[in-house]
matplotlib code that plots the C-alpha trace (Angstrom):
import matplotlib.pyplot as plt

x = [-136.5, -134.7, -135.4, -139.1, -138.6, -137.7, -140.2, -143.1, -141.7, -141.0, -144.4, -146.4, -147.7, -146.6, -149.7, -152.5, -149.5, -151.7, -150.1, -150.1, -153.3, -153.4, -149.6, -148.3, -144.7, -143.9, -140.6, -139.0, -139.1, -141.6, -144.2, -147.8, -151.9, -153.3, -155.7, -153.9, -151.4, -153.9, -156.0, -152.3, -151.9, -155.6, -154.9, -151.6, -153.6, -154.3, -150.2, -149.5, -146.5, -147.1, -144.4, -143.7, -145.1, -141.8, -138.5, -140.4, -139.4, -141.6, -143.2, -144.1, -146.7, -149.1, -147.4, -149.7, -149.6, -150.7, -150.8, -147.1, -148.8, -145.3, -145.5, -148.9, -148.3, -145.6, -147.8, -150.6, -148.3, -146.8, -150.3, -151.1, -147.2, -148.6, -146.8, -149.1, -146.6, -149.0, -147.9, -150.2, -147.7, -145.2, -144.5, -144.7, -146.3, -150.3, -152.7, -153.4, -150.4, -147.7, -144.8, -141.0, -139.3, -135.7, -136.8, -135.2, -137.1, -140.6, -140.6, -141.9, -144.8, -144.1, -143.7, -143.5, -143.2, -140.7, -142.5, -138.6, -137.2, -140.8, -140.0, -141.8, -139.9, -139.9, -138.2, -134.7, -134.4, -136.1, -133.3, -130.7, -133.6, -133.3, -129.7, -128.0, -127.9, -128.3, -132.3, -133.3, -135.2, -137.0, -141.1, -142.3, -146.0, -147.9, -146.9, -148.8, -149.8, -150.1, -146.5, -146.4, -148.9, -146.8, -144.5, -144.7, -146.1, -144.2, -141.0, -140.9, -140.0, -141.8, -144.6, -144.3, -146.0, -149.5, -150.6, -153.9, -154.7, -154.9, -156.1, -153.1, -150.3, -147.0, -143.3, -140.4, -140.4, -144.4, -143.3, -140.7, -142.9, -146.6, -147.4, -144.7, -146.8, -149.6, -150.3, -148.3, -147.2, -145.4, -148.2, -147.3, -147.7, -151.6, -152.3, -151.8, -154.7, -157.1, -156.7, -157.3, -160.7, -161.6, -161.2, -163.8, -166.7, -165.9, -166.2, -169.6, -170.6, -169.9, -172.3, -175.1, -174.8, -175.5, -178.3, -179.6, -179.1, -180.8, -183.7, -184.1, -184.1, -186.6, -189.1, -188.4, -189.9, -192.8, -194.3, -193.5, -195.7, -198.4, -198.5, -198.5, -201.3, -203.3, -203.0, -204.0, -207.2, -207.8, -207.9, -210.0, -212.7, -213.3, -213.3, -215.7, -218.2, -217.9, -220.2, -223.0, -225.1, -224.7, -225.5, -222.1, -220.0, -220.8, -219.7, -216.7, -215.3, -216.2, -214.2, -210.9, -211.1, -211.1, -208.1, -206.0, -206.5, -205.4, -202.4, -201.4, -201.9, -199.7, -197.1, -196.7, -196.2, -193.0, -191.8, -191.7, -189.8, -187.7, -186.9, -185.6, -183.5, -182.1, -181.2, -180.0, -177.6, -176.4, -175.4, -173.6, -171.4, -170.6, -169.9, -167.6, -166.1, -164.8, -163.7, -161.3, -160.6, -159.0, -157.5, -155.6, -154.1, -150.3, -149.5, -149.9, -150.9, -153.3, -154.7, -155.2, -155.9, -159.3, -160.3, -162.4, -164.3, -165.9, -169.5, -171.4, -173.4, -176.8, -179.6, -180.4, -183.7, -183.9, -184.6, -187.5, -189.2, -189.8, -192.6, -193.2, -196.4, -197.6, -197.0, -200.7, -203.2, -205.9, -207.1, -209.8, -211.4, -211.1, -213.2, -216.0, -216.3, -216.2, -219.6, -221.0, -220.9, -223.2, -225.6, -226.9, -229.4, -229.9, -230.9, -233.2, -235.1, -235.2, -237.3, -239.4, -243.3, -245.3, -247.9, -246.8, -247.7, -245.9, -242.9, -242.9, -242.8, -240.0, -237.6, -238.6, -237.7, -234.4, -233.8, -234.3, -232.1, -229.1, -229.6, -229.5, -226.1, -224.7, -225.4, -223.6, -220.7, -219.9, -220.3, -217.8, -215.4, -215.1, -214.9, -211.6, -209.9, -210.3, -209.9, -207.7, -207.8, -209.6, -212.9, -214.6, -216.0, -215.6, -217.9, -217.2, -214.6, -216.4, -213.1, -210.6, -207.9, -210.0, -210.3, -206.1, -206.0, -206.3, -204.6, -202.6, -200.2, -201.6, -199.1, -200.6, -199.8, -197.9, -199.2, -202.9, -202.3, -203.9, -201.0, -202.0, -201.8, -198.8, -197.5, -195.6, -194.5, -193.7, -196.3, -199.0, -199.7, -201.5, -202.1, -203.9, -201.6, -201.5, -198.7, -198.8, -196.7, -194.6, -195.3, -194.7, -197.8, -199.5, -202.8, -203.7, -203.6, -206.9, -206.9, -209.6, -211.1, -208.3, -207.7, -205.6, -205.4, -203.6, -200.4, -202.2, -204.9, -207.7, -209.0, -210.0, -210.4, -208.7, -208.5, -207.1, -207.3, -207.4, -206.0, -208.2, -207.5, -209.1, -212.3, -212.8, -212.3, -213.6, -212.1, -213.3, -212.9, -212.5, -212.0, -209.1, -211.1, -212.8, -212.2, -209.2, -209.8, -212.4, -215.0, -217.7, -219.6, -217.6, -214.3, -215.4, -215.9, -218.8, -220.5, -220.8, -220.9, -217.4, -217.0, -217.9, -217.5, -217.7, -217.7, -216.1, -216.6, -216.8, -220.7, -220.6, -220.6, -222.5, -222.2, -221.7, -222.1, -223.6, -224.1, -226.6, -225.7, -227.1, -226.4, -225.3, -225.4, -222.4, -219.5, -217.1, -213.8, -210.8, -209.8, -212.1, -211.8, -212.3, -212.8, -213.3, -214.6, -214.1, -215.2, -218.5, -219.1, -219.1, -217.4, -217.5, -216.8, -216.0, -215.2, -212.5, -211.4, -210.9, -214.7, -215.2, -218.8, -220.3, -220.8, -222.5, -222.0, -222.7, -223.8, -222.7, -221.3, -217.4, -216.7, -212.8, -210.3, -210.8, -208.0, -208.0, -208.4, -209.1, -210.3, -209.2, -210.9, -209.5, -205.6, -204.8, -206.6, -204.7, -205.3, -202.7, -203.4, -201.8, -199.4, -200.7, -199.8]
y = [-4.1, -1.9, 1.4, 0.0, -0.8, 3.1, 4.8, 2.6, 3.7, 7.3, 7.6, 5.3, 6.4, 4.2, 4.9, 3.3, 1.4, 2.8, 5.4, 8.6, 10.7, 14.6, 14.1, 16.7, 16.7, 17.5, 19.4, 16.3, 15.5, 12.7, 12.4, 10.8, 11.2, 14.4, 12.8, 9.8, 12.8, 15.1, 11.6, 10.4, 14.0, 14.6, 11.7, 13.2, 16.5, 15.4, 14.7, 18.4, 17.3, 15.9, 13.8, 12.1, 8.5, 7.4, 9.0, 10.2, 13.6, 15.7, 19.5, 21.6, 23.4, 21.3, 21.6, 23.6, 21.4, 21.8, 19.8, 19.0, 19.9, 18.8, 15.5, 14.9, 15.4, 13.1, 10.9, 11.4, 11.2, 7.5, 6.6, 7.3, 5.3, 2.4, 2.4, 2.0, 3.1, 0.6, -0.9, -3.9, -5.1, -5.0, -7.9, -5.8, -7.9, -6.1, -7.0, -10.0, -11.4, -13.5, -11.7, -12.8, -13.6, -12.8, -9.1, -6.2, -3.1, -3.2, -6.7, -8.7, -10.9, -14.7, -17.3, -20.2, -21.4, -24.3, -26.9, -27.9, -24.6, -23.0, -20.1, -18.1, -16.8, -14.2, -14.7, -13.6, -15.5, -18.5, -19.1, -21.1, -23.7, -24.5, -24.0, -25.7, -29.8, -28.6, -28.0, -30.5, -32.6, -29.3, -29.7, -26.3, -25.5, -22.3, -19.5, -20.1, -17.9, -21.1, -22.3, -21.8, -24.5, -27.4, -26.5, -28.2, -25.8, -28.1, -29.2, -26.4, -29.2, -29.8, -32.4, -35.1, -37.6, -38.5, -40.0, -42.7, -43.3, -39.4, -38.3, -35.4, -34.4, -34.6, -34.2, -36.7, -35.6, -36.4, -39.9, -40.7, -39.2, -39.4, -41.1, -43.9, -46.6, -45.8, -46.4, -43.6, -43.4, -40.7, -38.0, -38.2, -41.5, -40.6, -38.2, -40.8, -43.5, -40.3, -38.9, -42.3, -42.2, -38.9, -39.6, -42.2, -40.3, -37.6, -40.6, -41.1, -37.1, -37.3, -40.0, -39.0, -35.7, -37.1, -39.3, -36.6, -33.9, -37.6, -37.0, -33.4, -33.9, -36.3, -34.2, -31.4, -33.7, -34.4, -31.1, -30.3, -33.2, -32.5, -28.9, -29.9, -32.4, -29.9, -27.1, -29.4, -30.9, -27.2, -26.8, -29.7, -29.0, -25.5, -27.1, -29.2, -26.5, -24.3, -26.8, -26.6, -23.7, -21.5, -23.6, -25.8, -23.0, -22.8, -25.9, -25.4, -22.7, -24.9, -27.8, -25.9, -24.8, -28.2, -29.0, -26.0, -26.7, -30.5, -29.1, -26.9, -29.6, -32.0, -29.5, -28.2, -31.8, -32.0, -29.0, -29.5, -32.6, -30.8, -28.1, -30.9, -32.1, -28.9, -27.8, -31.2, -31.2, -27.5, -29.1, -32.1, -29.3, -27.6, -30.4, -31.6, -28.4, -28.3, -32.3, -30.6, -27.6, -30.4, -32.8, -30.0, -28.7, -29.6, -29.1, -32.5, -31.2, -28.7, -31.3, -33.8, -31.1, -30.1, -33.5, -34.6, -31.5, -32.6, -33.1, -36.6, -36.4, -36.3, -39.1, -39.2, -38.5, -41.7, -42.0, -44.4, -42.2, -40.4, -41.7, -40.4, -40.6, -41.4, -38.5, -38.1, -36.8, -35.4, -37.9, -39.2, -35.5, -35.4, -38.6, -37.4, -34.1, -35.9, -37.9, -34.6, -35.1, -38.3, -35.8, -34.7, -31.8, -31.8, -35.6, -35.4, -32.1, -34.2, -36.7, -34.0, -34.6, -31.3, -30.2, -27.6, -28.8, -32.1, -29.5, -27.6, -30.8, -32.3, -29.1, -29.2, -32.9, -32.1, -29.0, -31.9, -34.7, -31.6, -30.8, -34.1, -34.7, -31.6, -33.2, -36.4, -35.2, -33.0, -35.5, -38.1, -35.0, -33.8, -37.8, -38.0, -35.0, -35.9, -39.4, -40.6, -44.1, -44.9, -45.5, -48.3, -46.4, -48.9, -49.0, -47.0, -49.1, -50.6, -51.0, -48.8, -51.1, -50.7, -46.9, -47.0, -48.4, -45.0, -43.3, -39.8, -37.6, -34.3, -30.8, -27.7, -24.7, -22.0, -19.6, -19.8, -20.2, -17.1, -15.2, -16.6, -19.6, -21.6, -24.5, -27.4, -31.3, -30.6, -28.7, -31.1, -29.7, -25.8, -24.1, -21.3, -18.8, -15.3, -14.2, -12.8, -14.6, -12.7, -14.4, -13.2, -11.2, -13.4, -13.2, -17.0, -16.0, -16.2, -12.7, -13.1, -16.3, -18.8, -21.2, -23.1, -25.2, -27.9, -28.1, -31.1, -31.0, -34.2, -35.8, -39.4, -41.4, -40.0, -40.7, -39.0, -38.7, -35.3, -35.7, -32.4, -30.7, -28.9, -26.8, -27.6, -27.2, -27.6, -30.2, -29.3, -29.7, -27.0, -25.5, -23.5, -20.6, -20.2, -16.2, -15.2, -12.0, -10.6, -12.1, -12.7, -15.4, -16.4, -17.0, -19.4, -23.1, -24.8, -20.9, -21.5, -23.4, -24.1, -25.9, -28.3, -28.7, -31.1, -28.4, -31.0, -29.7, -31.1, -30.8, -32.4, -32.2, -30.3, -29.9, -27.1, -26.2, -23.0, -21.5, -24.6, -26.3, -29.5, -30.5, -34.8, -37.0, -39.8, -41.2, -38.2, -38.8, -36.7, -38.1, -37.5, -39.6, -38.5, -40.4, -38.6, -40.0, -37.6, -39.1, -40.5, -37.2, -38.8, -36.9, -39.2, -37.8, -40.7, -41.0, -43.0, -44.7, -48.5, -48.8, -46.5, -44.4, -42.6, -38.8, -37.7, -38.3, -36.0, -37.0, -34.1, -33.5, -32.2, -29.9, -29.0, -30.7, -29.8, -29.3, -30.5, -27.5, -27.2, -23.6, -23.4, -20.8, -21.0, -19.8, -23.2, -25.4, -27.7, -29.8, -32.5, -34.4, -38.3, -39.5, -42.6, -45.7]
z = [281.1, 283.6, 282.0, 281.9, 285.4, 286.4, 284.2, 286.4, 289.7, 288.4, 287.4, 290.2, 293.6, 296.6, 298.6, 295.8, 294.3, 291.3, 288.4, 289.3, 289.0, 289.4, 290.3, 293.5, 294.3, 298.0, 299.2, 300.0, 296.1, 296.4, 294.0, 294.5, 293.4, 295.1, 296.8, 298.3, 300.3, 301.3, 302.8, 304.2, 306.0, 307.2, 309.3, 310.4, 311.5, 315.1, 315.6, 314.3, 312.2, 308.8, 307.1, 303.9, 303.5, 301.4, 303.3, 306.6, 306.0, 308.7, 307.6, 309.9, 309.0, 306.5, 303.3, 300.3, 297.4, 293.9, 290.7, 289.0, 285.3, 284.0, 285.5, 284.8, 281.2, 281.3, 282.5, 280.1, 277.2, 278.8, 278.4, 274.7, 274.3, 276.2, 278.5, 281.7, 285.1, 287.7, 290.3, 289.8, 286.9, 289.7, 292.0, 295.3, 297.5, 298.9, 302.3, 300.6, 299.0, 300.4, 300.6, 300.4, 303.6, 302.3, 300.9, 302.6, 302.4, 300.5, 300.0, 296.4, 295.7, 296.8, 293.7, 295.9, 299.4, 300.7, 303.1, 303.9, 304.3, 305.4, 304.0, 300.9, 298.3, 295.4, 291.9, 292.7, 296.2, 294.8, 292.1, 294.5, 294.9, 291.3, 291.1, 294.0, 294.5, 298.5, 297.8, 295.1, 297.7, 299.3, 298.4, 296.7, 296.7, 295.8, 298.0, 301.7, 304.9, 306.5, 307.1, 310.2, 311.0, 310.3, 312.9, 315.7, 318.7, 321.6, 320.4, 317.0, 314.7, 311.3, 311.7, 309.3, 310.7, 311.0, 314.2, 313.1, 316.7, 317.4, 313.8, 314.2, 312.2, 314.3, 314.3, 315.4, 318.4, 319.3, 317.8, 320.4, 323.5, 323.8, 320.4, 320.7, 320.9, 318.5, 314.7, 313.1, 309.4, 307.5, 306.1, 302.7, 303.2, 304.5, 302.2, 299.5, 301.3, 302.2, 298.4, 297.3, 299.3, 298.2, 294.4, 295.4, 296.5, 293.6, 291.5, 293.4, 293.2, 289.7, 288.8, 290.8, 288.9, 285.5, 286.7, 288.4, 285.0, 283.3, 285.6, 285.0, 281.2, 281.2, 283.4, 281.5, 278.5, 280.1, 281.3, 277.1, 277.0, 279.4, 277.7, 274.3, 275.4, 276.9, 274.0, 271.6, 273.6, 274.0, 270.2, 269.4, 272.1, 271.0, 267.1, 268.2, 270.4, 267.6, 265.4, 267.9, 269.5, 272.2, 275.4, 273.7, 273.4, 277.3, 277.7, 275.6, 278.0, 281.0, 279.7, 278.7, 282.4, 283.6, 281.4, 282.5, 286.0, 285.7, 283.4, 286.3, 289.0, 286.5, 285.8, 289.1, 290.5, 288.0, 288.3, 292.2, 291.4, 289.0, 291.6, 293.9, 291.6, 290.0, 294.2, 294.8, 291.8, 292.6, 296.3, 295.0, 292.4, 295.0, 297.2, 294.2, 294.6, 297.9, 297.2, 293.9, 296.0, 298.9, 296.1, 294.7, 297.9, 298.1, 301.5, 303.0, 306.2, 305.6, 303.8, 306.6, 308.7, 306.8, 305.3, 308.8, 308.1, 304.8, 305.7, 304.6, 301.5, 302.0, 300.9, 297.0, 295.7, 293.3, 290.2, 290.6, 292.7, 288.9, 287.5, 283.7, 282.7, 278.7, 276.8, 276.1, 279.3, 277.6, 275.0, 277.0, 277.1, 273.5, 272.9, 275.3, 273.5, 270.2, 271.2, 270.5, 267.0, 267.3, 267.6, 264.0, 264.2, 260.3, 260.0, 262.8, 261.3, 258.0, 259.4, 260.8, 260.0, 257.7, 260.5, 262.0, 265.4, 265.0, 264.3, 267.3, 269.6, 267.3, 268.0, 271.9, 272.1, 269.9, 272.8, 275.6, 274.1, 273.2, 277.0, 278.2, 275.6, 277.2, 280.4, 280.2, 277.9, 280.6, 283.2, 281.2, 280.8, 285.1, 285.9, 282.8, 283.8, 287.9, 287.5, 284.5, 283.2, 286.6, 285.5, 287.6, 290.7, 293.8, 296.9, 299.9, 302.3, 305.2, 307.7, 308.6, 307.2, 304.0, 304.0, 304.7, 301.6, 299.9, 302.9, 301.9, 303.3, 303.8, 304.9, 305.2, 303.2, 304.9, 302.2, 303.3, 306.7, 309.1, 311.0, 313.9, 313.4, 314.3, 311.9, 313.3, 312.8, 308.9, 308.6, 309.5, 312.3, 313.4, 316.7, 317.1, 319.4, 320.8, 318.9, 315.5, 312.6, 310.4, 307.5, 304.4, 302.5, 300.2, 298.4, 299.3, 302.8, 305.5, 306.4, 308.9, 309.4, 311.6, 308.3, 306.5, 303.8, 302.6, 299.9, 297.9, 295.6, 296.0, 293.3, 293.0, 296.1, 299.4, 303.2, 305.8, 309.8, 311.9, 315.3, 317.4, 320.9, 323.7, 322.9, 319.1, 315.5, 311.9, 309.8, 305.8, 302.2, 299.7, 296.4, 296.1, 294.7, 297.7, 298.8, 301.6, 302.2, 304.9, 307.3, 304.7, 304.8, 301.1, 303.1, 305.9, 305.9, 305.4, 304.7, 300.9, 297.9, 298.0, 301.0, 303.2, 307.0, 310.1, 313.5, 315.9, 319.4, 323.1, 323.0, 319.9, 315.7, 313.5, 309.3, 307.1, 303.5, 301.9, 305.2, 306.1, 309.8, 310.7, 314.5, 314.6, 316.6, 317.4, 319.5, 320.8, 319.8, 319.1, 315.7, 312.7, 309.2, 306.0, 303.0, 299.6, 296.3, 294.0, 290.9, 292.9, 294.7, 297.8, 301.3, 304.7, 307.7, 310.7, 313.9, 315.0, 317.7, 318.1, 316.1, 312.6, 313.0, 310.2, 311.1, 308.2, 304.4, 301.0, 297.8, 295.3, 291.8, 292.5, 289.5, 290.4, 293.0, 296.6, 299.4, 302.6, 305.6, 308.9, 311.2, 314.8, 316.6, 320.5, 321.8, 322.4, 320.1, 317.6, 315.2, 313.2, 310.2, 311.2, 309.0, 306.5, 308.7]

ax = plt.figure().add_subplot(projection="3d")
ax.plot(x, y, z, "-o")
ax.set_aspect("equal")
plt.show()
């Protein structure tokens, strides 16, 4: 051991603490790496004198020094022994290390630290604490830097006690002066009651991280489900359209459309869910963390000292707030394309009559009753996919506290939103301001037109409330195909075929849709309802104040789900969707 001992220090550089490497040996006889001396002496160059890191030896001028070939073959050859000369196998104590308080000279690596004696020790000094009777009773924890925190900084005693009233450690001396009269125990004594405590919200951590990894599992199931669902509607729509002609096979690419868009608004609902979840269960780990990190430290104090730090959990996201759905979404879809097959173009050419006249007006009416099949199979197909098991369409409300019935929260996308437009409240709210936004490039993004649309997609029925300031703006519905980039008329709302507009102003409202305006009439107000049938093709605009007035209304066919937006043309203007009340 000793012999191994002196071959590691023979061969090992004391400035990298590292085995040697392109060994130099200076004239004081010292040995070390070539370029860890010529570094040590270019910072001497200034001083004029260069000297020897190890014995202080000073050279005037700059030694020459070259590569000790002997000694790095040594060294090579100690190598291919296995013998590896580095100093990390030592226990010389680095910048980070604790070192030992009772080393003379280049002092060793700490093993443990004495809260009695507060003092660290190395190997060899710490033997008499295992020997001698005098220091059974001393406390030894993992070597410390912090030792000299639990000395008192008035009376330079060891604190021992824990003042309650003060929530401070203390020493004897605090306990016969200013803390006399308060509730003071010993802080082992708190340690115990505040480890007892801290087990118990562990306890808690622990749990809500297997109900939440419970949660993620299960919503991991169901977008398998809603994909699986979809791939296989997929596959028996096109096995279906492949029996019929080509105005089906239309049809057939229309539907599987549908179906992937309504698979991404599913999936993208429980993945968003699932996100939550995954961030929320990589808090509480780390959380749990920092708790084991605190249990495990031995010093009582340091403990105290950094247990009023530990921050409060924060609310849970519940597990009822998880709603899984059945594990098929599609099967309604299915049975409307499978009507199709109700239609049998072979029996009806059958019962054809001979004359050739008689023929030609058979095959028109079969062309008409295909069309009107294709017509109402699609129809059934948009209303399933946009409205579920919800299939009884209910009347338009006629109060406000009837139209809250199918109130919604709406927040704004900051992906779509124009870069001058300012977002706000939770992003329900936007102002349109003279300062640019630096937000980040996106291809959903208005480039042109002040716009915005919202995060939500909107199918069934919908109402929500736009609260408008100053000069004016345009609260709209619309697909979320509709183009971003440029000032065509393809971008704006209410100038195309994919959405629709109500121009609120202080001189009044006006309605867009495919670049058509119609000026109307009624009460000014500065909120503006909108109620949304999607399955009826029905869009209400109101205004509201303490009476509901109609604005204007549309009667259309909605082929996709629609987003709520709004355009704000002025520095100044704003407008805030109202939370559901």
């Amino acid at each position: 051991m000793e012999q191994n001992q002196l071959d590691r220090e023979t061969f090992s550089c004391s400035i990298c603490l590292d085995k040697l490497k392109d060994p130099v040996t200076i004239p004081c006889g010292h040995s070390y790496c070539m370029n860890c001396i010529k570094t040590h002496w270019n910072e001497e160059d200034q001083k004029g004198i260069h000297s020897c890191p190890q014995c202080r030896k000073p050279f005037i001028p700059r030694p020459v020094v070259e590569k000790n070939t002997i000694l790095a073959a040594l060294v090579e050859q100690l190598k291919k022994t296995g013998l590896q000369p580095s100093l990390a196998d030592h226990c010389y104590a680095g910048p980070e290390d604790v070192a030992c308080d009772f080393c003379t000279g280049r002092k060793l690596k700490a093993i443990k630290s004495c809260l009695f004696c507060l003092a660290s020790y190395c190997e060899k000094h710490l033997q008499p604490h295992y020997d001698s009777a005098t220091f059974k009773k001393h406390k030894l924890v993992e070597p410390s830097k912090n030792l000299q925190e639990n000395i008192c900084s008035r009376h330079d005693e060891v604190m021992n006690m824990f003042c309650r009233t003060d929530q401070k450690c203390i020493c004897s001396l605090c306990l016969l002066n200013e803390h006399q009269h308060h509730d003071t125990v010993s802080a082992a004594a708190e340690r115990t009651e505040r480890q007892r405590e801290l087990e118990v919200r562990r306890e808690e951590i622990q749990q809500r991280i297997q109900d939440r990894e419970k949660d993620v599992k299960l919503l991991q199931q169901e977008v398998e489900a809603i994909n699986h669902s979809a791939d296989k509607t997929v596959e028996d729509s096109e096995k279906i359209f492949t029996e019929l002609i080509r105005l089906i096979q239309k049809r057939s690419s229309d539907v599987k459309q549908q179906i992937r868009s309504q698979q991404e608004t599913e999936v993208s609902r429980v993945k968003e869910l699932q996100e939550k979840l995954e961030q929320e269960i990589t808090e509480l780990k780390r959380k749990d963390a920092e708790l084991k990190q605190l249990s495990n430290t031995e010093d009582h104090n340091q403990f105290l000292h950094n247990y009023p730090s530990l921050s409060a959990l924060s609310e849970s996201t519940h597990s009822s707030s998880i709603n899984i759905r059945p594990l098929r979404y599609f099967e309604d879809v299915t049975a409307a394309v499978s009507e199709l097959r109700e239609f049998d173009q072979p029996s009806s050419i059958d019962i054809l009559p001979p004359v050739f006249k008689n023929v030609i007006a058979a095959v028109s009416e079969l062309r008409d009753k295909l069309q009107d099949i294709l017509r109402d199979t699609w129809t059934n197909i948009s209303l399933t996919l946009t409205e579920g098991d919800d299939l009884e369409s209910e009347p338009e409300p006629k109060s406000r506290a009837g139209f809250l019935k199918y109130s919604c929260e709406i927040t704004l996308d900051p992906n779509t939103a124009n870069t001058w437009l300012l977002l706000s409240e939770e992003n329900r709210k936007v102002t349109m301001i003279n300062q640019y936004q630096s937000y980040s490039s996106h291809p959903d993004r208005f480039t042109d037109y002040f716009q915005v649309l919202s995060r939500e997609s909107l199918t069934g029925r919908c109402y929500w409330e736009v609260e408008w300031r100053w000069r004016g703006v345009s609260v709209a519905v619309a697909y979320k195909n509709i183009s971003r980039a440029g000032r065509g008329s393809e971008c704006g709302f209410g100038c195309n075929d994919e959405s629709w507009a109500l121009n609120c102003s202080q001189d009044g409202y006006s309605f867009g849709h495919n670049n058509i305006w119609t000026s109307i009439s009624g009460p000014g107000s500065s909120r503006v309802g909108v109620y949304l049938d999607h399955r009826a093709g029905l869009l209400s605009f109101y205004s509201v104040s303490e009476t509901m007035t109609l604005l204007h209304r549309v009667q259309t066919t909605f082929t996709q789900p629609l987003h709520a937006g709004v355009l704000v043309n002025w520095p100044g203007d704003c407008a805030e969707f109202c939370k559901p009340k």
